[in-house]
C-alpha positions in Angstrom: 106.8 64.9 88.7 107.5 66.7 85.1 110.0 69.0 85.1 108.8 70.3 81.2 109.1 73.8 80.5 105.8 74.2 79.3 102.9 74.4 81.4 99.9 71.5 80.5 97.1 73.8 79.8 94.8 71.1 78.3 91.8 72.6 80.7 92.0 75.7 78.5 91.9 74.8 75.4 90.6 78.5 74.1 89.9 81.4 76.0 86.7 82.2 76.7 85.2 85.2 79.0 83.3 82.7 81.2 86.4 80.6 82.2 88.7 83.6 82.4 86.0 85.5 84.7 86.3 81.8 86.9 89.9 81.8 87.2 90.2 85.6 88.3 87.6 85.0 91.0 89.1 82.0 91.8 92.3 83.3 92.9 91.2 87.0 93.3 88.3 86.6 96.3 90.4 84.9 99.0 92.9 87.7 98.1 89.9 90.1 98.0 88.9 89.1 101.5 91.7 89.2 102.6 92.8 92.4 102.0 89.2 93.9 102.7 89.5 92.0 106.5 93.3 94.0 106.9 91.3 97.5 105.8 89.0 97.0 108.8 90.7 95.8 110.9 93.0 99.4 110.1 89.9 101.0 110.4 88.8 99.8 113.6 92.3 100.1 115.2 92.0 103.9 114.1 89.1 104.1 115.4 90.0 103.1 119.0 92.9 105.4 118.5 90.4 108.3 117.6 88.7 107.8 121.0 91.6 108.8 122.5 91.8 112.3 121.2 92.9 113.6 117.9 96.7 114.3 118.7 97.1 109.8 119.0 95.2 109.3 115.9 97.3 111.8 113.9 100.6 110.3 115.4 99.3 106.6 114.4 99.0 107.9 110.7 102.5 109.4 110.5 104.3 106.9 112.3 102.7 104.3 110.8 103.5 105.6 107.1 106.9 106.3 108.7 107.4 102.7 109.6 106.1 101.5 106.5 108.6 103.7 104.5 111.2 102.2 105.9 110.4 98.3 105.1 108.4 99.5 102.0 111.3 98.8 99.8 112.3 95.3 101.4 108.2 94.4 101.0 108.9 94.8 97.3 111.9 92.6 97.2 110.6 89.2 99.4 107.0 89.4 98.1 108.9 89.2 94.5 108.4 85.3 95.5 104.7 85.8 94.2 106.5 86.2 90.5 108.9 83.5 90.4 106.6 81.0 92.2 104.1 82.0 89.7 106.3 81.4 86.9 107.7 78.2 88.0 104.1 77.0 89.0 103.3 77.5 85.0 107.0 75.7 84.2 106.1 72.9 86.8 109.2 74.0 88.2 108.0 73.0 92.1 111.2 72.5 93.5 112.2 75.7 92.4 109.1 78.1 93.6 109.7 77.0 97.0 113.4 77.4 96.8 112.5 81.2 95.8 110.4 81.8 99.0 113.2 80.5 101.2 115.4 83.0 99.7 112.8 85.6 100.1 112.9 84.5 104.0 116.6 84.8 104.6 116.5 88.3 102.9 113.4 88.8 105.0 115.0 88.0 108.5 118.6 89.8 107.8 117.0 92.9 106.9 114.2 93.2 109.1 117.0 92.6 112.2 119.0 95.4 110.2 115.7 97.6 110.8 116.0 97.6 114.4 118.6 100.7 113.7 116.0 102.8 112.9 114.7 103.1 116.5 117.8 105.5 117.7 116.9 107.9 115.1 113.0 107.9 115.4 112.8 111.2 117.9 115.1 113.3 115.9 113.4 112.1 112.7 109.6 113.3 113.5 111.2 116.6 115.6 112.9 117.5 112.4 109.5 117.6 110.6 108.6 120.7 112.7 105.9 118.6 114.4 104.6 119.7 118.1 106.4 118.0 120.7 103.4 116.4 122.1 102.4 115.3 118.9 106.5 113.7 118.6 106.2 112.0 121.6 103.2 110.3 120.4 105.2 109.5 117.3 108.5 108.4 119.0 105.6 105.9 120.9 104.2 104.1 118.0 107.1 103.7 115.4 109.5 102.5 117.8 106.9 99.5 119.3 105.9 98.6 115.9 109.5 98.1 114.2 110.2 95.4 116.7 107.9 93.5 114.5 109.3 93.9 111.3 111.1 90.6 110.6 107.9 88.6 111.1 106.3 90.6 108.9 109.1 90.6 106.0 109.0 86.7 106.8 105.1 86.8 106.4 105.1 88.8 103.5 107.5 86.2 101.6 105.6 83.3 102.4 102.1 85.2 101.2 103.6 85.7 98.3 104.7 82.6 97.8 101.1 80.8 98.3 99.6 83.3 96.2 102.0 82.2 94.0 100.9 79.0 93.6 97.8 80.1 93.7 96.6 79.0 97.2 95.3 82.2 98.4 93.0 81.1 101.1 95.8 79.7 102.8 97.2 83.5 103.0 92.9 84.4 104.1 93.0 81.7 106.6 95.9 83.3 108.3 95.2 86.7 107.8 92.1 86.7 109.0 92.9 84.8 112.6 96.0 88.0 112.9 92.9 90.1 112.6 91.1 89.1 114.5 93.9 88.7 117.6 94.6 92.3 116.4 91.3 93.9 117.0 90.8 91.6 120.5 94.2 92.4 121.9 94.0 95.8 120.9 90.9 96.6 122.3 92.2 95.7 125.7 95.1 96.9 125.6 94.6 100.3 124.1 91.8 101.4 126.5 92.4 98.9 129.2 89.6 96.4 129.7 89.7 93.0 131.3 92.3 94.3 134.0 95.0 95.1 131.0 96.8 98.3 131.7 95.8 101.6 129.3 98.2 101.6 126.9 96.6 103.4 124.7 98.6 104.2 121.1 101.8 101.4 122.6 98.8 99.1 123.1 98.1 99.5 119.4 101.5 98.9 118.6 101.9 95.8 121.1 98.5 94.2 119.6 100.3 94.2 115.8 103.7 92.3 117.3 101.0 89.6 118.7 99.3 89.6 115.5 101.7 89.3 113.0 103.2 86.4 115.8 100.6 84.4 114.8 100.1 85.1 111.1 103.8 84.2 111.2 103.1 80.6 112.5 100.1 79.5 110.8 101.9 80.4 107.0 105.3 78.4 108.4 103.5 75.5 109.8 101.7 75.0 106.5 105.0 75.4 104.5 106.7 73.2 106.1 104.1 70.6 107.7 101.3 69.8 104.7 100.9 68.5 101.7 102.5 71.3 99.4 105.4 70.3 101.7 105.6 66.9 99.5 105.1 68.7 96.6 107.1 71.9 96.8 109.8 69.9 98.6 109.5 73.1 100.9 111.6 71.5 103.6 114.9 70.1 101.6 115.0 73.5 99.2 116.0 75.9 102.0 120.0 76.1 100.8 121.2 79.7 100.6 121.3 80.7 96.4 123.2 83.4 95.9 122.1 83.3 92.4 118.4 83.3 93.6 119.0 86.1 95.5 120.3 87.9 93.0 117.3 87.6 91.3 115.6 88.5 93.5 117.1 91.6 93.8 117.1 92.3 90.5 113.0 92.1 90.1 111.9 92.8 93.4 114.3 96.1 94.2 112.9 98.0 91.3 109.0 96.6 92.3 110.0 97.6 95.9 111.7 100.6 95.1 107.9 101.9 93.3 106.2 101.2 97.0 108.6 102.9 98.6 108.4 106.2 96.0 104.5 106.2 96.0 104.8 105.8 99.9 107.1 108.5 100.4 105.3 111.1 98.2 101.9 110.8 100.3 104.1 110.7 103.2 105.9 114.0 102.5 102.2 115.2 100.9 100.6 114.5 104.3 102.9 114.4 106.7 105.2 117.5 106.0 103.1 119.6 103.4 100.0 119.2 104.3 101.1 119.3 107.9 102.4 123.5 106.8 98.5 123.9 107.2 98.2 122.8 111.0 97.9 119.7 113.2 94.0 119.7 111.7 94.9 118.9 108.3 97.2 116.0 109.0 94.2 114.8 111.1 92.3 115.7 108.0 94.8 113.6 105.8 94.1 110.7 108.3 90.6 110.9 107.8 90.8 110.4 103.8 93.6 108.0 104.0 91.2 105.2 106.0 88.8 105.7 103.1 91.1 105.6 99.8 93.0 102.1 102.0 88.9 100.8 102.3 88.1 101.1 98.5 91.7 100.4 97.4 92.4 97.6 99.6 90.2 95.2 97.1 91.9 96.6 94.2 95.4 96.0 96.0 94.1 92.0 96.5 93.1 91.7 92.3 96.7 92.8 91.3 98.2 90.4 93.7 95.8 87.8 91.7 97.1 89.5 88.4 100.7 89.0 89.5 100.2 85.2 90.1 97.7 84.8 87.0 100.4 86.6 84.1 103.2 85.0 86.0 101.9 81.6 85.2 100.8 82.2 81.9 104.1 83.3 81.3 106.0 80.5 82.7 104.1 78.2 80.2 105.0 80.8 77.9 100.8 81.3 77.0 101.1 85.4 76.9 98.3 85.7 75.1 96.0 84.4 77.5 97.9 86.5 79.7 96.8 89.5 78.4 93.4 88.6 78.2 93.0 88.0 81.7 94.9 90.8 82.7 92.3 92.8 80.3 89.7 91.1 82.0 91.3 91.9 85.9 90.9 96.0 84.7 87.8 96.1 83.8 86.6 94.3 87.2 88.6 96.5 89.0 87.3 99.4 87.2 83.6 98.7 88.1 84.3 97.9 91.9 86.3 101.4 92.2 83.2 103.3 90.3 80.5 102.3 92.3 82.7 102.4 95.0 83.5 106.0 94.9 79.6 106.7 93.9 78.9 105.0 97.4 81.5 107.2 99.6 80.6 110.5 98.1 77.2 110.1 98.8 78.3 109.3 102.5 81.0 111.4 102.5 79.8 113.8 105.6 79.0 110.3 107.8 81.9 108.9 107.2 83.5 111.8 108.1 82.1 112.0 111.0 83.0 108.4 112.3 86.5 109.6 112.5 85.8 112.4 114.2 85.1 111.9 117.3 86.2 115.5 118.9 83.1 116.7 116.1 85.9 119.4 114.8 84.1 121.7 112.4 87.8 121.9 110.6 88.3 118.8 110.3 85.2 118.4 109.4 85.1 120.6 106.5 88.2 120.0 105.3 87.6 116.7 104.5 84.2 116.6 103.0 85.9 119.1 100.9 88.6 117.5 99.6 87.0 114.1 99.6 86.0 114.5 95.8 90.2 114.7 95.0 90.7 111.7 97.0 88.1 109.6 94.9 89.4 110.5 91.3 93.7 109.6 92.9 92.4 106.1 94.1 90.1 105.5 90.9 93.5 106.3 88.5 95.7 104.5 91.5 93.1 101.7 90.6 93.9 101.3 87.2 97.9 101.6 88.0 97.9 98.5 90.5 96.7 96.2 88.1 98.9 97.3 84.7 101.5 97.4 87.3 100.6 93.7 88.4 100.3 92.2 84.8 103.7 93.7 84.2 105.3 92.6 87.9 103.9 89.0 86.6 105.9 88.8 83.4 109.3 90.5 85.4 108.9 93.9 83.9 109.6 96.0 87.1 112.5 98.7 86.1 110.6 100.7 83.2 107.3 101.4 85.7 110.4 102.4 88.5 112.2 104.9 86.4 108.5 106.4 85.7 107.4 106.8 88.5 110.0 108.3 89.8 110.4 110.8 87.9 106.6 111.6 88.3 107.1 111.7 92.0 109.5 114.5 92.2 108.8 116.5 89.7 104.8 116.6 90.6 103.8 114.4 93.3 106.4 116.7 95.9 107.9 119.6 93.8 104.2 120.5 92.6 102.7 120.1 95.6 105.2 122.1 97.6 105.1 124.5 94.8 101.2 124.7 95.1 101.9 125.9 98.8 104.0 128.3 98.7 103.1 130.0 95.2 99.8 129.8 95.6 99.1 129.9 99.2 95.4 131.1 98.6 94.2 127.9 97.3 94.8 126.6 100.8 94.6 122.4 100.8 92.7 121.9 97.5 96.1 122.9 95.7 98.4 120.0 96.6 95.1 118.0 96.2 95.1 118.9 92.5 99.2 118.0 91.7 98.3 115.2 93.3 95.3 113.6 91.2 97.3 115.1 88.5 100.6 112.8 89.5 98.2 109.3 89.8 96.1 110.1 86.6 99.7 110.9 85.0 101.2 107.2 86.5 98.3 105.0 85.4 98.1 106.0 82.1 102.0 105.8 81.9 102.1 102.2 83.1 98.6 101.3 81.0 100.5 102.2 78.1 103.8 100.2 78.8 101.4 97.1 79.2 99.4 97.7 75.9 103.1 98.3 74.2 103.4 94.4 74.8 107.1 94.6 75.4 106.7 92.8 78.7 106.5 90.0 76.5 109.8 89.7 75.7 111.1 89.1 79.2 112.2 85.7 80.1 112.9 85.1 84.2 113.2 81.4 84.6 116.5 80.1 82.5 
């Protein structure tokens, strides 16, 4: 086994749009699937929760962003194994990628035991929001069941990344499709009660995602540590605690998890607590359009994974420019899908809709047909960020795209939008909904110009 610095790209002599389309698909469909499987299964959970009145499906969506905003920052850090397994897949470093994803799983069980904290606070959290205490209750219900969960699915999450990594994706499908599946099946009896299973109705929900993520969990550890990558990773004798892989870590994945965490907390606080000014309704409302932008964005989400893992090992073998051009290549297929895409849901937009409302609320109704249009031009600019942001996670630029983003997200993302409410009170909804297409367009062309700069190839992660 080599242990050269320079990756043996004698398959590729010269690029060519054929072989580059190959690759991308390649390593972009399983992910593709994969993430499109998650987005129904979310949609079918909400819809079981939407056929138990409107108050449980508006507490699923804020305790459920909730939840996620408080591991949001930690995914960022332990999926960072997708980058350095990438890279040391292009180095031939194997050793090495799998000692990265064990670090990635001690950082993932130590913080996701930390999270447990989080439960005493939950109540006095959601009451300070100013939400309805039946609505709270709900809340309370959901975030605290699901949190149990949370170091299997900071474990999961570095192990994923690590496969997609070294670019075995459908082992991550395999897996993720099977949670799914237990998801929707344990769900459906526990949340309405069938097959002599208690109603549990939104704890059901929560139950069914401990179960699922239970055995995502073991199919991704059985194959690290019982196949053939075992031989070749050496994923069983490179588990030794590196403080100096840690570090690193750190160092790329707090800034990458750090951007989740940002862009979650903006469209939480935009949903959840300025939106919510409006009435329980519009946070219903919000819950609505959120299934739809996570169903078109999902696949978009699954290509810059793929990007990460493509520009990672391009860079590892120290081949940037074919980096680029497959990184060129993963925006303009993202850029079609999202198109017709969008075409597709606004022609639909009143039937789908409608599926979510199941109480046939004419507000709800109304208000989100109407601001269905805002939601389609965020996810088509969100579209183009994921993958500039992927090509540039690859190659271990993470801190520039932070410190942007950031600074779009208080200034307009929440000080605009709150600003939109009170100044202009008149404008009703459709104002936030305008700072915030105005904060995504402003973010994706931010990071599409830090990519086209070319300064991310300058950065060197592996020593």
């Amino acid at each position: 086994m080599s242990n050269s610095n320079s990756y043996d790209l004698s398959t590729l002599p010269s690029y060519s749009i054929k072989v580059g389309i190959k690759e991308i698909l390649k390593l972009s469909i399983p992910t593709i699937i994969n993430m499109s499987s998650l987005t129904i299964n979310q949609f079918i959970d909400a819809w079981m929760i939407s056929l138990t009145g409107p108050t449980q499906l508006a507490a699923q969506y804020g305790a459920g962003v909730t939840s996620f905003c408080t591991v949001c920052i930690f995914f960022g850090i332990v999926a960072s194994t997708n980058i350095f397994a990438s890279q040391c897949l292009g180095a031939r470093r194997y050793r090495e990628a799998s000692s990265y994803c064990w670090q990635g799983i001690w950082l993932a069980i130590f913080i996701g035991l930390g999270l447990f904290c989080t439960i005493f606070c939950s109540r006095y959290f959601f009451t300070s929001l100013g939400h309805e205490p039946k609505l709270v209750e709900q809340e309370v219900i959901y975030y605290n069941t699901i949190t149990y969960v949370a170091p299997l699915v900071l474990t999961a999450k570095a192990l994923g990344g690590f496969f997609i990594g070294i670019h075995r994706p459908h082992i991550v499908l395999i897996a993720g499709i099977i949670s799914d599946v237990v998801k929707i099946g344990v769900g459906y009896c526990l949340i309405f009660g069938n097959f002599g299973f208690p109603r549990m109705e939104l704890r059901g929900a929560g139950i069914s995602t401990i179960i699922a993520v239970s055995v995502e969990l073991m199919i991704l550890g059985y194959i690290f540590l019982f196949s053939k990558i075992t031989e070749r990773f050496n994923t069983r004798s490179s588990l030794k605690f590196s403080f100096f892989k840690i570090k690193k870590l750190l160092q790329i994945g707090f800034p990458n998890g750090l951007m989740l965490f940002n862009d979650t907390v903006v469209w939480m606080i935009f949903f959840v607590v300025i939106i919510a000014t409006l009435g329980t309704e519009y946070i219903a409302s919000g819950s609505i359009l959120n299934r739809y932008w996570q169903l078109i964005l999902m696949p978009a989400i699954g290509v810059g994974q793929a990007t990460v893992a493509i520009v990672g090992k391009y860079c590892g073998a120290r081949r940037t420019d074919l980096a680029t051009k497959q990184a060129f290549m993963c925006i303009a297929i993202t850029l079609i899908y999202t198109t017709v895409g969008s075409l597709l849901l606004w022609y639909h937009r009143e039937g789908l809709v409608s599926f979510f409302n199941s109480s046939h609320d004419p507000t709800i109704q109304t208000i989100s047909s109407q601001m269905f249009i805002y939601m389609l031009i965020c996810q088509a600019f969100e579209g183009l960020c994921i993958i500039c942001l992927g090509a540039l996670r690859g190659a271990g630029d993470t801190l520039w795209p932070c410190i942007a983003q950031f600074s779009l997200a208080v200034t307009i993302g929440i000080g605009a939008s709150w600003g939109m409410i009170k100044v202009f009170p008149e404008l009703g909804v459709t104002g936030p909904w305008i700072t915030g297409c105005i904060y995504e367009c402003g973010y994706g062309l931010l990071v599409s110009l830090r990519f086209i700069s070319g300064k991310w190839k300058k950065i060197s992660l592996l020593e």
